[in-house]
PDB file of N, CA, C and O in Angstrom:
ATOM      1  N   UNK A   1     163.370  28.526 209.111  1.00  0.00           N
ATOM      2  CA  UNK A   1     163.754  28.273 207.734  1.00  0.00           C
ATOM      3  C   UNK A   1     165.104  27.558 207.748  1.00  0.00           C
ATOM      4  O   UNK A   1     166.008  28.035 208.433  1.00  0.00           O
ATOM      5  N   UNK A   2     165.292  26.498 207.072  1.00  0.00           N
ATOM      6  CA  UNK A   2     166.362  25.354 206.805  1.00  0.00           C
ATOM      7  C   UNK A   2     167.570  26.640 206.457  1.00  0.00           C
ATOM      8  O   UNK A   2     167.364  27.685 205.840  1.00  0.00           O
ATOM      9  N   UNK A   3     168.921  26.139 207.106  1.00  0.00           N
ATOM     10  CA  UNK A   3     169.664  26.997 206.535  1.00  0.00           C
ATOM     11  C   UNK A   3     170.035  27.145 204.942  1.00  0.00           C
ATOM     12  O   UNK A   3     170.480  28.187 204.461  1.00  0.00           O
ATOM     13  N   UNK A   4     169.784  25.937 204.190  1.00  0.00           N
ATOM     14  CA  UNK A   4     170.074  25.712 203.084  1.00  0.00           C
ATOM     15  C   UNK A   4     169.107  26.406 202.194  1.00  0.00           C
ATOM     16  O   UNK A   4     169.609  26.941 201.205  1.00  0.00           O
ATOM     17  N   UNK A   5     167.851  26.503 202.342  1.00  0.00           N
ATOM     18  CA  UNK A   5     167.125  27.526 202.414  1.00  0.00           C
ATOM     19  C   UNK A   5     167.167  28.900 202.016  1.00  0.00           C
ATOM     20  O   UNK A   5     166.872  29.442 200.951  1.00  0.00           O
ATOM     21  N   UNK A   6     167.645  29.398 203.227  1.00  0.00           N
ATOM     22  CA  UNK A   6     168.344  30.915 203.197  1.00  0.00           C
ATOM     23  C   UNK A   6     169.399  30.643 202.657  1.00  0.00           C
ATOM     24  O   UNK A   6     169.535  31.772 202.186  1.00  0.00           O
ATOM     25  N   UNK A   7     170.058  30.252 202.396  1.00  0.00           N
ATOM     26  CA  UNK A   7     171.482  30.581 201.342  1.00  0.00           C
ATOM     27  C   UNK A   7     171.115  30.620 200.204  1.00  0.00           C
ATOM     28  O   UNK A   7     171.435  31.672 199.651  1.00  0.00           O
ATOM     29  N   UNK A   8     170.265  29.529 199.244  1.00  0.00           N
ATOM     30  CA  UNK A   8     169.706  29.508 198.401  1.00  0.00           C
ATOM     31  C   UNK A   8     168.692  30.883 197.997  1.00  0.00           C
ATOM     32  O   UNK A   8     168.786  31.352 196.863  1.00  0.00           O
ATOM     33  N   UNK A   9     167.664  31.526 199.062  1.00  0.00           N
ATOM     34  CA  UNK A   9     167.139  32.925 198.743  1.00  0.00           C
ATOM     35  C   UNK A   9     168.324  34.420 198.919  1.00  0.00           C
ATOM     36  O   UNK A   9     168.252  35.590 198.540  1.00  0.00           O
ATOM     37  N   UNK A  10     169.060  33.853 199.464  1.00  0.00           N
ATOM     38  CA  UNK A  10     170.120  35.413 199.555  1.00  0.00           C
ATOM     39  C   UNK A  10     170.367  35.215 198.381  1.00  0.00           C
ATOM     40  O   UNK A  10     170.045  36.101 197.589  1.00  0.00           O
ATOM     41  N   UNK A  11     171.039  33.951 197.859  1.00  0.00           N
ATOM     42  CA  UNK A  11     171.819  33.844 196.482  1.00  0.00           C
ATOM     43  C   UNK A  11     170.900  34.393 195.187  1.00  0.00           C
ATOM     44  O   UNK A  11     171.357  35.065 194.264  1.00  0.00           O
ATOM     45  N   UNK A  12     169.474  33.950 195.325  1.00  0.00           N
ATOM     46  CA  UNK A  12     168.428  34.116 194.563  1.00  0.00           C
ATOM     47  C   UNK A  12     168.240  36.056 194.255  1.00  0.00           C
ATOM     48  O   UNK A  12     168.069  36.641 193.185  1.00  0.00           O
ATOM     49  N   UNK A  13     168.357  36.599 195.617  1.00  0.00           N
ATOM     50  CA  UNK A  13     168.328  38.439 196.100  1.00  0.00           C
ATOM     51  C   UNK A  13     169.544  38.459 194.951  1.00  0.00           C
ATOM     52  O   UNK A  13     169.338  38.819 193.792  1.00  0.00           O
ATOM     53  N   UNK A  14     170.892  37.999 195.475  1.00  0.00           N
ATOM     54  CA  UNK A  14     172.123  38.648 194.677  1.00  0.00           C
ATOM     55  C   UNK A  14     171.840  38.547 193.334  1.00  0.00           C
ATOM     56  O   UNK A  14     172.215  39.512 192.668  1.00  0.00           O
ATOM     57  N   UNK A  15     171.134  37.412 192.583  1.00  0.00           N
ATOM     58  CA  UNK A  15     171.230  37.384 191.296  1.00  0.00           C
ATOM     59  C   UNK A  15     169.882  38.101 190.544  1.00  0.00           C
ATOM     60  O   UNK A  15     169.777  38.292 189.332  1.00  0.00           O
ATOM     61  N   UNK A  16     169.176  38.344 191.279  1.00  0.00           N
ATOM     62  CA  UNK A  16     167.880  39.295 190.935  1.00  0.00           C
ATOM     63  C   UNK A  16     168.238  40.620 190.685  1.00  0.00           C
ATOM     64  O   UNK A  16     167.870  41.224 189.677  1.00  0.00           O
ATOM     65  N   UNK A  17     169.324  41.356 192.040  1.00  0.00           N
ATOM     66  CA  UNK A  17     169.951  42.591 192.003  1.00  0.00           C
ATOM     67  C   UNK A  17     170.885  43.067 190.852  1.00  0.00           C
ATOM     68  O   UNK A  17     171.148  44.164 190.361  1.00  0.00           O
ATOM     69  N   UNK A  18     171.340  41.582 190.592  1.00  0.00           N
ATOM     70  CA  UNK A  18     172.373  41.942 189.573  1.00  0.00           C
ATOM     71  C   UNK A  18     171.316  41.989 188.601  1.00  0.00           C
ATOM     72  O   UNK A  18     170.842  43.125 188.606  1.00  0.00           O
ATOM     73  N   UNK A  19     170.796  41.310 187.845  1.00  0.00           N
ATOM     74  CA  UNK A  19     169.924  41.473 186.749  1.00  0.00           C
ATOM     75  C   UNK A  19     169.030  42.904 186.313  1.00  0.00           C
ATOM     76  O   UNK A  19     169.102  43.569 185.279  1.00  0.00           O
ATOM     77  N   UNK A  20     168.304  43.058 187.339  1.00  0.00           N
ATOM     78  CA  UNK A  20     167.842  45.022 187.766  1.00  0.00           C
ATOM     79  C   UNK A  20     168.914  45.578 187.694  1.00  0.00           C
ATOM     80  O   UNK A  20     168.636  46.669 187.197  1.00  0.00           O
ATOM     81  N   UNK A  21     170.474  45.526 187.948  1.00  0.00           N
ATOM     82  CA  UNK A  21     170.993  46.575 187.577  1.00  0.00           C
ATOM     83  C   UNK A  21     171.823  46.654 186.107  1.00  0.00           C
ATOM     84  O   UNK A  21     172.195  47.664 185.508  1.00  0.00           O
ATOM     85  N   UNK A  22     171.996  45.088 185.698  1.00  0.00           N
ATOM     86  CA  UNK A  22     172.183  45.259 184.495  1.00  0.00           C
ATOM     87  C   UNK A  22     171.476  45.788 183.427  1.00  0.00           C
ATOM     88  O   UNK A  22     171.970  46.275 182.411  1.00  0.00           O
ATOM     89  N   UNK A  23     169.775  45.625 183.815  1.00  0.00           N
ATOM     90  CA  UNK A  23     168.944  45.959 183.025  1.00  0.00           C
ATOM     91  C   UNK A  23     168.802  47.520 182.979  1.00  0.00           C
ATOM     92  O   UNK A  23     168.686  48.073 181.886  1.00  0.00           O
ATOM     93  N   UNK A  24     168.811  48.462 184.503  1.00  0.00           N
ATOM     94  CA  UNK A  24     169.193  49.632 183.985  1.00  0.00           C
ATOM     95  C   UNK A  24     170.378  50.017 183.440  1.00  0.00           C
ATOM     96  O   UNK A  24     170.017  51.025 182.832  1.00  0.00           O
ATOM     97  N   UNK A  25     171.770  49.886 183.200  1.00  0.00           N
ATOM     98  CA  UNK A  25     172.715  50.079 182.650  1.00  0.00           C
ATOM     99  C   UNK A  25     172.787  50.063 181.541  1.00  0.00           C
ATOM    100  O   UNK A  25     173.441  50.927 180.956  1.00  0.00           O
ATOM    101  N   UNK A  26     171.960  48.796 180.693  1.00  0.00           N
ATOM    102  CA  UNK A  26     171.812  48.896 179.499  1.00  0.00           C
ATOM    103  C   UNK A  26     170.111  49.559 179.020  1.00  0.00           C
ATOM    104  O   UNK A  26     169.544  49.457 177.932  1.00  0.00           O
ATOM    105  N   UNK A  27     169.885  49.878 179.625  1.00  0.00           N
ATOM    106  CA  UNK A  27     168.877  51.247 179.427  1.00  0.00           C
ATOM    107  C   UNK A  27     169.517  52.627 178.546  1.00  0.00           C
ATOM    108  O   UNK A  27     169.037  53.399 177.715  1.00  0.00           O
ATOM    109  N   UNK A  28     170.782  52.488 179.173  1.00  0.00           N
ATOM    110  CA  UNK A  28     171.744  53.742 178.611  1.00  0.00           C
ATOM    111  C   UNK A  28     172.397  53.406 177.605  1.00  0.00           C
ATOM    112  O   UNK A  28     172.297  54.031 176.550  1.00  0.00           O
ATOM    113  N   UNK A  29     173.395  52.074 177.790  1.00  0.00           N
ATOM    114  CA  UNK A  29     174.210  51.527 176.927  1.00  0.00           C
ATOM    115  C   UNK A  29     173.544  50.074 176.104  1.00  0.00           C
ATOM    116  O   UNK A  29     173.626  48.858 176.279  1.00  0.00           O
ATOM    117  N   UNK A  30     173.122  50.640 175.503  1.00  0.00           N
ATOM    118  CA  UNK A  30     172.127  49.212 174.817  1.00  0.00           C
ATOM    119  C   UNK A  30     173.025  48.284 173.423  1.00  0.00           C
ATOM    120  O   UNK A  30     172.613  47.390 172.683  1.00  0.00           O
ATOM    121  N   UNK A  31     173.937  48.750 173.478  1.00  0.00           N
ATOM    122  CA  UNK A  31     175.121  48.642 172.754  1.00  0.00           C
ATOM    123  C   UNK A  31     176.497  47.915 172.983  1.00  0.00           C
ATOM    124  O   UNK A  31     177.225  47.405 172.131  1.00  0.00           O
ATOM    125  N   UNK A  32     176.710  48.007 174.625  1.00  0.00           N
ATOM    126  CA  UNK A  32     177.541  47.092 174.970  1.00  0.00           C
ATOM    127  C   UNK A  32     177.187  45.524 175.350  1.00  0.00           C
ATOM    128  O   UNK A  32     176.369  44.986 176.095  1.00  0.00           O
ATOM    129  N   UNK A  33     178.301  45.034 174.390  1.00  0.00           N
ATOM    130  CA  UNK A  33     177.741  43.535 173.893  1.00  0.00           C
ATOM    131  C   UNK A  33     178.267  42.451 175.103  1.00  0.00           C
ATOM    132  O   UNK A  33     177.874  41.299 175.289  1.00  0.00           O
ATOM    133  N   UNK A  34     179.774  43.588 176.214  1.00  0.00           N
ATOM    134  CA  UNK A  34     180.150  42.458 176.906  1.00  0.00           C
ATOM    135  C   UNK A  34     178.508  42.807 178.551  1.00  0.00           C
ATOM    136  O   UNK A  34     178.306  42.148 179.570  1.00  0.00           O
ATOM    137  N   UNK A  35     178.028  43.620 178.204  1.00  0.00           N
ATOM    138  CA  UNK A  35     176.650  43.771 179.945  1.00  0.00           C
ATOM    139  C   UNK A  35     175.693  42.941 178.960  1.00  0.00           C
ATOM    140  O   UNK A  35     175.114  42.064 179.601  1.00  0.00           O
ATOM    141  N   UNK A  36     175.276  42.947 177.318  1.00  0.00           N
ATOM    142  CA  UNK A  36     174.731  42.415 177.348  1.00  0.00           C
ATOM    143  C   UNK A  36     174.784  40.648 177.349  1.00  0.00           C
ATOM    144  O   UNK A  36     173.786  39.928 177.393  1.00  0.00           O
ATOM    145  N   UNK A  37     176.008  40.247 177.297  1.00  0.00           N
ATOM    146  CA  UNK A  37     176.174  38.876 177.395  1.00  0.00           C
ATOM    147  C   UNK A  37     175.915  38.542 178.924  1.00  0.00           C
ATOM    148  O   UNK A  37     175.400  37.491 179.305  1.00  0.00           O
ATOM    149  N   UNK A  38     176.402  39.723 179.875  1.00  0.00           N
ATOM    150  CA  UNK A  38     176.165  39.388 181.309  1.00  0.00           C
ATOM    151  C   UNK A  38     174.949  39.010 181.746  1.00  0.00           C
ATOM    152  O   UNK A  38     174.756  38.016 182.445  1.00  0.00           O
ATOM    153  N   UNK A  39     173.686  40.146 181.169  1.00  0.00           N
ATOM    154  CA  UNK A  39     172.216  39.827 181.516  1.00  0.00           C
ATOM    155  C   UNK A  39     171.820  38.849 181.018  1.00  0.00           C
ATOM    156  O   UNK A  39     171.038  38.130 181.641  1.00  0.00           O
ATOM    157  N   UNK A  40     172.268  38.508 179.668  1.00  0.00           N
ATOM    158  CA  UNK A  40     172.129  36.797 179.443  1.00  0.00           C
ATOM    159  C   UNK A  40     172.359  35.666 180.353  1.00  0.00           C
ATOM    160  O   UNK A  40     171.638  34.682 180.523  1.00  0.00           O
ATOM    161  N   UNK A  41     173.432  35.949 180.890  1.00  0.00           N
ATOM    162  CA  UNK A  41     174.460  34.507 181.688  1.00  0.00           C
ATOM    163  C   UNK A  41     173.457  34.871 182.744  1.00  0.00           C
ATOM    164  O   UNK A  41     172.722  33.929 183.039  1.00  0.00           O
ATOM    165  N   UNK A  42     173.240  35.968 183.376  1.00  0.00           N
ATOM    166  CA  UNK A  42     172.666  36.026 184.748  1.00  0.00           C
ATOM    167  C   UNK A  42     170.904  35.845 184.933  1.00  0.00           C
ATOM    168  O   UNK A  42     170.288  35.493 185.940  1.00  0.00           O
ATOM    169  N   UNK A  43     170.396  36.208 183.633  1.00  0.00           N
ATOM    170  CA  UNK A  43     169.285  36.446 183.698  1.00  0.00           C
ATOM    171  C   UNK A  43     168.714  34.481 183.062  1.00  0.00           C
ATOM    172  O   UNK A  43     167.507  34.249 183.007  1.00  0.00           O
ATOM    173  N   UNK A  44     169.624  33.471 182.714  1.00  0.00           N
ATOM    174  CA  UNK A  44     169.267  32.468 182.963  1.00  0.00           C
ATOM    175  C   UNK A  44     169.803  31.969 183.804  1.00  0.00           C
ATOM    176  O   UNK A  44     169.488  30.781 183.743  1.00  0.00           O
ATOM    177  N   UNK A  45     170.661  32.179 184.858  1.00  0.00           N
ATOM    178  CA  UNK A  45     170.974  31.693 185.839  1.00  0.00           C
ATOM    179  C   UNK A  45     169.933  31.990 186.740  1.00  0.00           C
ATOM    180  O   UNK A  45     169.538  31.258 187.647  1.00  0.00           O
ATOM    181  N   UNK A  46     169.521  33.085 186.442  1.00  0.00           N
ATOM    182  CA  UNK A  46     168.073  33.453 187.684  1.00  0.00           C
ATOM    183  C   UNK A  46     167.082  32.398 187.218  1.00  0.00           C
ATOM    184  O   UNK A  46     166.681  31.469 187.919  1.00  0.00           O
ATOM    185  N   UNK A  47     166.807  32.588 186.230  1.00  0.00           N
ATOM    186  CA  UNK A  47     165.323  31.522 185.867  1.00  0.00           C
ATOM    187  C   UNK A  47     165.786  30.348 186.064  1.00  0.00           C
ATOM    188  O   UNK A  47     164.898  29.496 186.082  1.00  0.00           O
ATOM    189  N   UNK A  48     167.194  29.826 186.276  1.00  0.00           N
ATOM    190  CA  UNK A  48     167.377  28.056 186.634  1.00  0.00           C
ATOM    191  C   UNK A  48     167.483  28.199 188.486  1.00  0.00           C
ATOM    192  O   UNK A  48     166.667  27.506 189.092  1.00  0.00           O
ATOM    193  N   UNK A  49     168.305  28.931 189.207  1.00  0.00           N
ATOM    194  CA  UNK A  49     168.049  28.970 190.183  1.00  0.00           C
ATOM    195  C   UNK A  49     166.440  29.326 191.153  1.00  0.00           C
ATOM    196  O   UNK A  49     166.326  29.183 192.370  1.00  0.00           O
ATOM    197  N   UNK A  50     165.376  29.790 190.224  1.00  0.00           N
ATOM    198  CA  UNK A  50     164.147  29.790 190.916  1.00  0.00           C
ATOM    199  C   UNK A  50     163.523  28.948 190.439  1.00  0.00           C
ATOM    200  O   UNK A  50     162.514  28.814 191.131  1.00  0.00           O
ATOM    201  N   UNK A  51     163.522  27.983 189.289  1.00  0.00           N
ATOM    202  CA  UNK A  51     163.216  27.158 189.211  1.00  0.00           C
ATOM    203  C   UNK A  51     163.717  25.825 190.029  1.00  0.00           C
ATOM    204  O   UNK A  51     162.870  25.153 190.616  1.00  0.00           O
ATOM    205  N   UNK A  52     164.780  25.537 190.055  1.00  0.00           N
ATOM    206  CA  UNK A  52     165.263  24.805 191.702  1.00  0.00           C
ATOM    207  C   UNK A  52     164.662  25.029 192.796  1.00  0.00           C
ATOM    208  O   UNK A  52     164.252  24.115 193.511  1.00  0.00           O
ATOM    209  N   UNK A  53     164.514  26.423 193.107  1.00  0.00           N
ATOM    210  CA  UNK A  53     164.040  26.708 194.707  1.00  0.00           C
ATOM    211  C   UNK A  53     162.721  26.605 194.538  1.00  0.00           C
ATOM    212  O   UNK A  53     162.160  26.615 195.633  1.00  0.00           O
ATOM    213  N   UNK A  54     162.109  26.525 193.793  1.00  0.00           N
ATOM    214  CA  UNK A  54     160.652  26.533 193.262  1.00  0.00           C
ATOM    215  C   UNK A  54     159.924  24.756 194.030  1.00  0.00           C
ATOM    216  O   UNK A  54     159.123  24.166 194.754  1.00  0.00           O
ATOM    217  N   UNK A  55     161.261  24.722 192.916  1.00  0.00           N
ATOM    218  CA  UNK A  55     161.283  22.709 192.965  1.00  0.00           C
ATOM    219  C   UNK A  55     161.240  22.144 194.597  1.00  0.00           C
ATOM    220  O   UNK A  55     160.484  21.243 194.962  1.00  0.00           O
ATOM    221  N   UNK A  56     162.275  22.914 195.562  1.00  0.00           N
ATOM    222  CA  UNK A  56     162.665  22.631 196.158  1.00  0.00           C
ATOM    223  C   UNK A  56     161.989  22.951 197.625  1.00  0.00           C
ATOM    224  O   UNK A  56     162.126  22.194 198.585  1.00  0.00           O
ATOM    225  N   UNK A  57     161.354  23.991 197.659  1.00  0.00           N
ATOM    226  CA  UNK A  57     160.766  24.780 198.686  1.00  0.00           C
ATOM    227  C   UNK A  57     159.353  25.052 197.993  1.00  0.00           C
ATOM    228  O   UNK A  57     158.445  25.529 198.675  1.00  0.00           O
ATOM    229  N   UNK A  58     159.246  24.886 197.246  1.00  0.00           N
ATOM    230  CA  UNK A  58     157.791  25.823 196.514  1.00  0.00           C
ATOM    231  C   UNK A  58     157.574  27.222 196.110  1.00  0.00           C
ATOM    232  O   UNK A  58     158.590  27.897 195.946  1.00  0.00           O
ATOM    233  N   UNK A  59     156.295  27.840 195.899  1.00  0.00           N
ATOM    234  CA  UNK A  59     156.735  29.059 195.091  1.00  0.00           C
ATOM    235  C   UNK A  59     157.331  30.112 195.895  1.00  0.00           C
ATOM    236  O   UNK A  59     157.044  30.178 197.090  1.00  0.00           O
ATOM    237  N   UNK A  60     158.324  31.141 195.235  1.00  0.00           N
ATOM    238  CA  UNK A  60     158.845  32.040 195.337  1.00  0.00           C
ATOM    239  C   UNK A  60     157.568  33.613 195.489  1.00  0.00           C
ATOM    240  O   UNK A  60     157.814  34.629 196.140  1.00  0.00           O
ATOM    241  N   UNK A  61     156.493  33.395 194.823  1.00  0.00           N
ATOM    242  CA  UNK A  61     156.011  34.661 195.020  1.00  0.00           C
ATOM    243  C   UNK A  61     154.135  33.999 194.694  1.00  0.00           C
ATOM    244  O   UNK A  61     153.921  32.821 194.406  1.00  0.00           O
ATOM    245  N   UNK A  62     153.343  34.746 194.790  1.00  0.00           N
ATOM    246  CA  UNK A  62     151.935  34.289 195.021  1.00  0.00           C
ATOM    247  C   UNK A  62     151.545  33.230 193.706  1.00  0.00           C
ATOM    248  O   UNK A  62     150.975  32.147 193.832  1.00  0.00           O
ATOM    249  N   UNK A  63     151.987  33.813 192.491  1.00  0.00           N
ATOM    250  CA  UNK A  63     152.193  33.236 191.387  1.00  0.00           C
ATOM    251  C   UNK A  63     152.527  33.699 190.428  1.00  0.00           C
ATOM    252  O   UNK A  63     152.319  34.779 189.876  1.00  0.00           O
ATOM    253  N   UNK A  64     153.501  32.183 190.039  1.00  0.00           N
ATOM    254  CA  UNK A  64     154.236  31.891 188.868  1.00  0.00           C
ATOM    255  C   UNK A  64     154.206  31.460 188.189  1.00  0.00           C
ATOM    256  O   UNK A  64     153.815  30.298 188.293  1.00  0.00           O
ATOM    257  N   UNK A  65     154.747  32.196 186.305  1.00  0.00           N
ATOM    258  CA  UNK A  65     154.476  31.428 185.199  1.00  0.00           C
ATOM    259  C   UNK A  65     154.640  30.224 185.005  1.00  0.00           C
ATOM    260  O   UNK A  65     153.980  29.519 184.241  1.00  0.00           O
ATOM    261  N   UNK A  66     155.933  29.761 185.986  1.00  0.00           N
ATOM    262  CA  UNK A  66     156.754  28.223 186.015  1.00  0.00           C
ATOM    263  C   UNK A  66     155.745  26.971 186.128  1.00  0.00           C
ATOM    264  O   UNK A  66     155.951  25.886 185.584  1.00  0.00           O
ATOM    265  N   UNK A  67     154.490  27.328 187.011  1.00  0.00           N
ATOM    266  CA  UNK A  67     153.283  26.904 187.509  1.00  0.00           C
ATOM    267  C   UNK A  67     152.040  26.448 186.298  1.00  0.00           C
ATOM    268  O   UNK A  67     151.882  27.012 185.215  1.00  0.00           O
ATOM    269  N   UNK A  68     151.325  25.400 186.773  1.00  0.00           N
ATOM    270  CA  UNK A  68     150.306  25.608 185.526  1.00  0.00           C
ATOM    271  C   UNK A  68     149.376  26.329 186.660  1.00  0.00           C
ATOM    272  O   UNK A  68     149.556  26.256 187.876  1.00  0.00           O
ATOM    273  N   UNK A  69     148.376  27.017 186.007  1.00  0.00           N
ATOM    274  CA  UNK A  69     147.358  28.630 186.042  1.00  0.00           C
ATOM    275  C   UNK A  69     146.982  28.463 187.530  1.00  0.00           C
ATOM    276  O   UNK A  69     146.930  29.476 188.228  1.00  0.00           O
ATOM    277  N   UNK A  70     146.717  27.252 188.060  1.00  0.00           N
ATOM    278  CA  UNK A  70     145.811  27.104 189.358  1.00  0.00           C
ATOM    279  C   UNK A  70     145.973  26.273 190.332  1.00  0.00           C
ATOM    280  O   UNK A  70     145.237  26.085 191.300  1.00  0.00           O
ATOM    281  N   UNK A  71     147.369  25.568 189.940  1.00  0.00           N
ATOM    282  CA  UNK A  71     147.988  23.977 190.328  1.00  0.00           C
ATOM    283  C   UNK A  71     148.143  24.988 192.151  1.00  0.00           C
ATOM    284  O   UNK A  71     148.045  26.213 192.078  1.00  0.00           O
ATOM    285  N   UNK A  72     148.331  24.457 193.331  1.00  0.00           N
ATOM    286  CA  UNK A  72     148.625  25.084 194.168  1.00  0.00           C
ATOM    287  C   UNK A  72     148.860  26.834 194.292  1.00  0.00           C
ATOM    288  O   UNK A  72     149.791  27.515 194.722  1.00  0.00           O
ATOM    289  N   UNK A  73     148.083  27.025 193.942  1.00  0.00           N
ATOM    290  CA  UNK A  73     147.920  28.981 194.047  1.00  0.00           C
ATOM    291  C   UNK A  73     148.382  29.265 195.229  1.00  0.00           C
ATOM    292  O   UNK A  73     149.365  29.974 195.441  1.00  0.00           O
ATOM    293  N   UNK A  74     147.574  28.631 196.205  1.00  0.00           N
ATOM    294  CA  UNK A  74     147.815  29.159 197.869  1.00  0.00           C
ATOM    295  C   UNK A  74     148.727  28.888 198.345  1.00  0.00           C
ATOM    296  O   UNK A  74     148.995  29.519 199.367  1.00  0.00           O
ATOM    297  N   UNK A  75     149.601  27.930 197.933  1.00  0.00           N
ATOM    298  CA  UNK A  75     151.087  27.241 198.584  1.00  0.00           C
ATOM    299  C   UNK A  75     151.461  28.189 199.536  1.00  0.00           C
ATOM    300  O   UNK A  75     151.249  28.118 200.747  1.00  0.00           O
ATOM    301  N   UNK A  76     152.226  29.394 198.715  1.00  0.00           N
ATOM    302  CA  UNK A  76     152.963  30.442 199.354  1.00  0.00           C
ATOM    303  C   UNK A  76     152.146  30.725 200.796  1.00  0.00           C
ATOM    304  O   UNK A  76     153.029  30.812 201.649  1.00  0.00           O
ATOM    305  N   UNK A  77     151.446  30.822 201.132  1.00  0.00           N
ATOM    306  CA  UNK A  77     151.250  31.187 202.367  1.00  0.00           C
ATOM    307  C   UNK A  77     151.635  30.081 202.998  1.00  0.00           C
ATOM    308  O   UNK A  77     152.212  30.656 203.921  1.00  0.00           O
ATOM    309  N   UNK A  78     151.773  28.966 203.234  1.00  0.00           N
ATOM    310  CA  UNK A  78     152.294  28.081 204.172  1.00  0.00           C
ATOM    311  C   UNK A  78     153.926  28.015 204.305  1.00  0.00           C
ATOM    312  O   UNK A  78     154.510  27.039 204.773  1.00  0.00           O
ATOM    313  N   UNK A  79     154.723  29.469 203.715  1.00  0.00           N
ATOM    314  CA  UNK A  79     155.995  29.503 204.143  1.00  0.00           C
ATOM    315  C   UNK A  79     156.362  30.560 204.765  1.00  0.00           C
ATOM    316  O   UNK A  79     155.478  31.366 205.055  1.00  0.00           O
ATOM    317  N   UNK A  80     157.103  30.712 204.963  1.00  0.00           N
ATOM    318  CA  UNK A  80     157.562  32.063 206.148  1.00  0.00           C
ATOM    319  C   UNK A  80     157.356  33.205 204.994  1.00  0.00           C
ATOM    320  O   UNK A  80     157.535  33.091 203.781  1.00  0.00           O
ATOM    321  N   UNK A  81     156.887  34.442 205.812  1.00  0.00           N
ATOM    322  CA  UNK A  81     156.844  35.717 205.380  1.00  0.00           C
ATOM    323  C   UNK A  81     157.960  36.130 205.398  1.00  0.00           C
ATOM    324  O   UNK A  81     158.693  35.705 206.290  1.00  0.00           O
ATOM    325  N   UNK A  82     158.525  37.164 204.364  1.00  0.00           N
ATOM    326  CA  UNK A  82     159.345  38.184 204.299  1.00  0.00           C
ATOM    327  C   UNK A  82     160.264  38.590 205.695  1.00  0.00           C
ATOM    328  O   UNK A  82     161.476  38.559 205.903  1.00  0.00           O
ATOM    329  N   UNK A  83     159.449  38.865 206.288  1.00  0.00           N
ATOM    330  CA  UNK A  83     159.348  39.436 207.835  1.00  0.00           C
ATOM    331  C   UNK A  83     159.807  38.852 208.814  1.00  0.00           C
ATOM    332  O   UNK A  83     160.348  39.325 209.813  1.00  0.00           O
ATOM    333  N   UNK A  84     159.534  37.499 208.459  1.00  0.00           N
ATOM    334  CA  UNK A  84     160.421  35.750 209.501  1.00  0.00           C
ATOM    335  C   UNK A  84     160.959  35.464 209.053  1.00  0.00           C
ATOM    336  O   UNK A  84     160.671  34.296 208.792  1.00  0.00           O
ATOM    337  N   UNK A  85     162.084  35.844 208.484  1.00  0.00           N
ATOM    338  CA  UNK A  85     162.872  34.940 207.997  1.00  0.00           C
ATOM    339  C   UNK A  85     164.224  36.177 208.641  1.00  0.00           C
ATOM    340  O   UNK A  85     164.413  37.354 208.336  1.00  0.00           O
ATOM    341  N   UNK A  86     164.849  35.402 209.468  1.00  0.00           N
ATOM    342  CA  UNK A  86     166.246  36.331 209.609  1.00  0.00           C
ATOM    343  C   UNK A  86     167.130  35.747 208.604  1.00  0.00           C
ATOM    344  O   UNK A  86     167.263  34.561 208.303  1.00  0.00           O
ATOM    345  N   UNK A  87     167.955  37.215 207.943  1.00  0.00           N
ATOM    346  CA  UNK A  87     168.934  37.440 207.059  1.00  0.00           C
ATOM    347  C   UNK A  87     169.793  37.067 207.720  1.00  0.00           C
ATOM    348  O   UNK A  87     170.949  37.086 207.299  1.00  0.00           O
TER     349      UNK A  87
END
């Protein structure tokens, strides 16, 4: 895997993590307006950054809405598994 690649999917992990944990936080606090501006900023920064890597590498997971219904379904298997790819 291109190093540019993996920087681009770690970065993709960090901003996914953040989003799951903003989303439980405001599970509790559904009220604070400065986490919810955060899951905003972050939660379209996620959908523009997988849409890039999408662009760029192809799909991120078996399938995606980003996709029309049937356009390359199988892609994903012609990239490294989970499993090959050193962190």
């Amino acid at each position: 895997m291109p190093q540019e690649q993996l920087e681009m999917l770690k970065e993709l992990m960090a901003i996914q993590f953040t989003v799951h944990e903003l989303v439980l936080y405001l599970d509790t606090h559904p009220d604070d307006e400065e986490a919810l501006e955060l899951y905003d900023e972050y939660a379209m920064e996620l959908q523009e950054l997988m849409q890039e890597y999408q662009e760029e590498y192809g799909p991120i997971v078996a399938r995606h809405p980003l996709r029309e219904p049937m356009e390359d379904y199988w892609e994903y298997i012609q990239t490294a598994w989970p499993w090959q790819i050193e962190y």
